[in-house]
N, C-alpha and C positions, 0 to 999 in steps of 0.2 A: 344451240349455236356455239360456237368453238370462239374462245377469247385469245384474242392475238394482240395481249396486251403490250404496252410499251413505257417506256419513264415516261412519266410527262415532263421533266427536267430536262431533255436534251434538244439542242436544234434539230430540226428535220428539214431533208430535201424539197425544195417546191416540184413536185413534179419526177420528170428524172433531169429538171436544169442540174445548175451546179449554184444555186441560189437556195441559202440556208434560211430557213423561218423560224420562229420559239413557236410551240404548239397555239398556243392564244397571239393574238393580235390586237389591234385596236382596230373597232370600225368606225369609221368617222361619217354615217349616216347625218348623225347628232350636231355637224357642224354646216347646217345647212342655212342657220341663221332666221329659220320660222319661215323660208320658202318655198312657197310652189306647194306641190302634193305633200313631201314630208312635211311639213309645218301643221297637216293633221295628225302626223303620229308621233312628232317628237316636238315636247315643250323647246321654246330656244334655249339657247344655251349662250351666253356669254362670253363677249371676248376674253374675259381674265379665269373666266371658270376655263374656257377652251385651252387657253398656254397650262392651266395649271393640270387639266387633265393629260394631256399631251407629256409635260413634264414628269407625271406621278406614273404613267404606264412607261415611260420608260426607263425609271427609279426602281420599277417594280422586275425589268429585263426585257419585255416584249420590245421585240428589234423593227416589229412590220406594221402598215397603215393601209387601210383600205377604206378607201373613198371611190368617187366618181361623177363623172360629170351631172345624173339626174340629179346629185344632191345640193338642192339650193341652186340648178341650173350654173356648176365651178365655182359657188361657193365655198362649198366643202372642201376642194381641190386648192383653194388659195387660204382656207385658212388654216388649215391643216401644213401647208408646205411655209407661213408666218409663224405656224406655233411651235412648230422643230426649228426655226431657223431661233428663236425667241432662246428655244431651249439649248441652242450650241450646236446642234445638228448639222453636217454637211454632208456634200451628198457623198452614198456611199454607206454611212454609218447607221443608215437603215433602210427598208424595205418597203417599196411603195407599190401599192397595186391601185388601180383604177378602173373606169370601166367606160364603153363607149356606149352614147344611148339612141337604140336602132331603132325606135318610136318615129313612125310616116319617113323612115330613110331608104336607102339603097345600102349597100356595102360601100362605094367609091366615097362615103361619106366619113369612113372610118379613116383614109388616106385623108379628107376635107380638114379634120377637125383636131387632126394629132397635133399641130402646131398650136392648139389653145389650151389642149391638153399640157402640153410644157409648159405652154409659159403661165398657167395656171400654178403649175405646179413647181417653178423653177427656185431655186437653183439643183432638183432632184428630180434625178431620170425616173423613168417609167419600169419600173423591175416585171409589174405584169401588167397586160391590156386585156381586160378582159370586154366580151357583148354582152350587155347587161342585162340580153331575154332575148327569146327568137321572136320580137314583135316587129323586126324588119319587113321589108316587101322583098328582101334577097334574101336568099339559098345561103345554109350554114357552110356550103362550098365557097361561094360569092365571098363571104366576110370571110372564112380563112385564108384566103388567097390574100384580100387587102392586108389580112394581119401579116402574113409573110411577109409582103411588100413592105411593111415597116419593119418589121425584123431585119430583111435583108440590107436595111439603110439603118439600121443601128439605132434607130429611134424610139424602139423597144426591147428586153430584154426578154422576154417570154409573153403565152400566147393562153388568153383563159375563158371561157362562157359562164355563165351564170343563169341559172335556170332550164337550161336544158334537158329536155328526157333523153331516154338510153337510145334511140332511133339521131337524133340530133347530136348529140355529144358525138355519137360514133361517127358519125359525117363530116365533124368537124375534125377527130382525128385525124381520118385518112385521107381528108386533105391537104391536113397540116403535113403527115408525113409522103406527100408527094412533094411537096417544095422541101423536105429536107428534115421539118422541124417534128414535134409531139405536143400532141394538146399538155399543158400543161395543170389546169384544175377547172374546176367547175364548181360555182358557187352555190349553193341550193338551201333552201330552209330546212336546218335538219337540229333536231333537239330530245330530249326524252320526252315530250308531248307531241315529238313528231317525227314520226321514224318512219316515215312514206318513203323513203329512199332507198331503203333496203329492201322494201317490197316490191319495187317500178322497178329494181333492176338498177338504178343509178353509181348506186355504192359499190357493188358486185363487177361492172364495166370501170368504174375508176381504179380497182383494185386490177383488172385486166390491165387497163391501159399503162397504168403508173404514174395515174394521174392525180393529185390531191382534190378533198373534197374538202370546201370552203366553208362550215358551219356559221351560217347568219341567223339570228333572232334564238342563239343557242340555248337562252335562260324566257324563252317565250315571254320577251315583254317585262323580263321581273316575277312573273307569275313561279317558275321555279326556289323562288329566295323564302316563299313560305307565306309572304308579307302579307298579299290578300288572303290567304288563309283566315291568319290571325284577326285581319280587321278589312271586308270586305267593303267598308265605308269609304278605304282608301282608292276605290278603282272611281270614286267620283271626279275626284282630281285630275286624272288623267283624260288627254284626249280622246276623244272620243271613236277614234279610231283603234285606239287601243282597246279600250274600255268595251268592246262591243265582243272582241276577241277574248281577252283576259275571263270574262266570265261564264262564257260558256264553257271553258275550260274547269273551272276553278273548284263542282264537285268531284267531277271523277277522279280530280288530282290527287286527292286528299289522301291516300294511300300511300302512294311512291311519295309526297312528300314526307309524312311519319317517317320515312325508312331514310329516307337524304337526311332528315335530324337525328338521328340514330346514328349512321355512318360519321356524321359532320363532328357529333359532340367526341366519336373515335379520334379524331384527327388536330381536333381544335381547328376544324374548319367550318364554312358555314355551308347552309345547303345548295348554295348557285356554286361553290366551287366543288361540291362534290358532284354535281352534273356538270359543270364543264372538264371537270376532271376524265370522268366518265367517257365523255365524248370522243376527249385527246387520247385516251387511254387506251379504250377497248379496241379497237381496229388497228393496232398498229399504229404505224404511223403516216396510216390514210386521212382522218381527219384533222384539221384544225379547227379552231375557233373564233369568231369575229367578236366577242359580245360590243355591244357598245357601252357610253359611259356617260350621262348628265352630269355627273359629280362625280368629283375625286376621289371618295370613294369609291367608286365603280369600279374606276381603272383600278384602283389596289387592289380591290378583292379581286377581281377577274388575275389580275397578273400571279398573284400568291397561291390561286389555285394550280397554277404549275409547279409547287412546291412538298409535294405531296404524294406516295403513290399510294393506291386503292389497291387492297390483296383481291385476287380472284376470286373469293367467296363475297365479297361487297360488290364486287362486277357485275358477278354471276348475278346476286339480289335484284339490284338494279334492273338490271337486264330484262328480268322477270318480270318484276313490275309496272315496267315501262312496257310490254308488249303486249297493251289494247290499244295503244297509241300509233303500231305499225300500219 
């Protein structure tokens, strides 16, 4: 495989907008408040832990914030847009992405519901809208059409899916580019325990389109940081949604992680930032990354992993390692 590596240090294009991102982001899954379905996979979080997380990622440089309406049903969406404002934030001075939730909808419902979206989110526009899975009853043509229609009224600044295969994505392109516009990312589960994307053809069509690829659950749950390793007692505590996940992973890890502690103790970094490094890294500047964050630490460590570069021979390691996981 050919490394088309990049700094992790610099901002990159969303897409081919004109909308600049830091390779890592924050995901604000985690500020869902212990509702609805996420509240089985993320312990809550805290109103004062949430401004201070929010605060520490962007102490740390991450400019962008990815939430959406499933989390906590605009939970997430309002306190995410309380915790920037908390923190000095106006709009403008960073980058908000969302997502519309196509669950028993039609597409006219993404024109229904934009206005909850703002004021969910207000006083910070909408930098990208993304469909948050093709679980619609409408055609990825359907929902690009509604998203142009808010493009063309200025209500959103760019146009993104999340979970979509290479059959779907591309649909959604060239719809977009019949009203004018370009898909601009597509969000997918992509990590060193899980590199499906490069095999389905996902990453290969993004890299076609010039579309970014949104890396969600990038540190697989924590399970990357080594921790369960060390002390598999620790996967009791955790939801049990996670907890179901994390462990069936948790032998075959045990290789590729030795080698992120190896790299990590090179760098004085730890081994979640040497796979999110990894991630931002090796593709260019096709990837970014969502991790999310319980604690302030989180946001640190994730943001400082852009501080960092990884030489091709630690790439290449990686690389290697990581593909029983393709």
């Amino acid at each position: 495989m050919t490394i088309e590596q990049t700094t992790a240090t610099a901002t990159r294009p969303l897409g081919q907008t004109a909308i600049r991102i830091t390779p890592i982001g924050l995901g604000a899954w985690q500020f869902s408040e212990g509702q609805g379905f996420h509240g089985f996979i993320w312990n809550r979080v805290s109103e004062s832990e949430r401004d201070a997380i929010v605060r520490a990622a962007l102490a740390g440089g991450i400019n962008w914030f990815d939430t959406a309406e499933l989390y906590g049903n605009g939970r997430s969406e309002r306190g995410l847009s309380l915790a920037l404002q908390r923190a000095g934030c106006k709009n403008g001075d960073v980058v908000i992405a969302t997502k519309w939730n196509p669950l028993l909808r039609r597409a006219p419902s993404i024109r229904g519901t934009i206005d909850a979206r703002l004021t969910n989110l207000f006083p910070f526009d909408i930098d990208l809208h993304q469909v948050h899975n093709a679980g619609s009853f409408s055609s990825p043509e359907d929902e690009m059409n509604a998203m142009a229609d808010l493009l063309d009224a200025g209500q959103i600044r760019s146009v993104g899916v999340s979970n979509f295969n290479v059959e779907q994505m591309r649909r959604a392109d060239v719809q977009l580019r019949v009203r004018g516009y370009a898909l601009s990312a597509n969000q997918v589960k992509y990590s060193l325990l899980d590199r499906k994307i490069e095999s389905s053809g996902v990453l290969d069509l993004a890299k076609e389109l010039g579309a970014t690829i949104i890396a969600y659950s990038p540190l697989e749950m924590g399970l990357l940081s080594g921790k369960f390793h060390d002390n598999p007692d620790l996967l009791k505590s955790r939801p049990i949604g996670r907890r179901l996940s994390l462990r069936r992973k948790l032998e075959e890890s045990a290789p590729l992680i030795a080698a992120l502690r190896e790299i990590a103790s090179a760098h004085d970094a730890t081994p979640s930032q040497v796979a999110l490094n990894w991630l931002i890294s090796y593709h260019g500047t096709t990837v970014v990354a969502i991790p999310g964050a319980t604690k302030v630490r989180h946001a640190e460590e994730s943001a400082a992993a852009m501080n960092f570069t990884l030489s091709p021979t630690e790439l290449e390691w990686i690389e290697v390692l990581s593909r029983p996981f393709l």
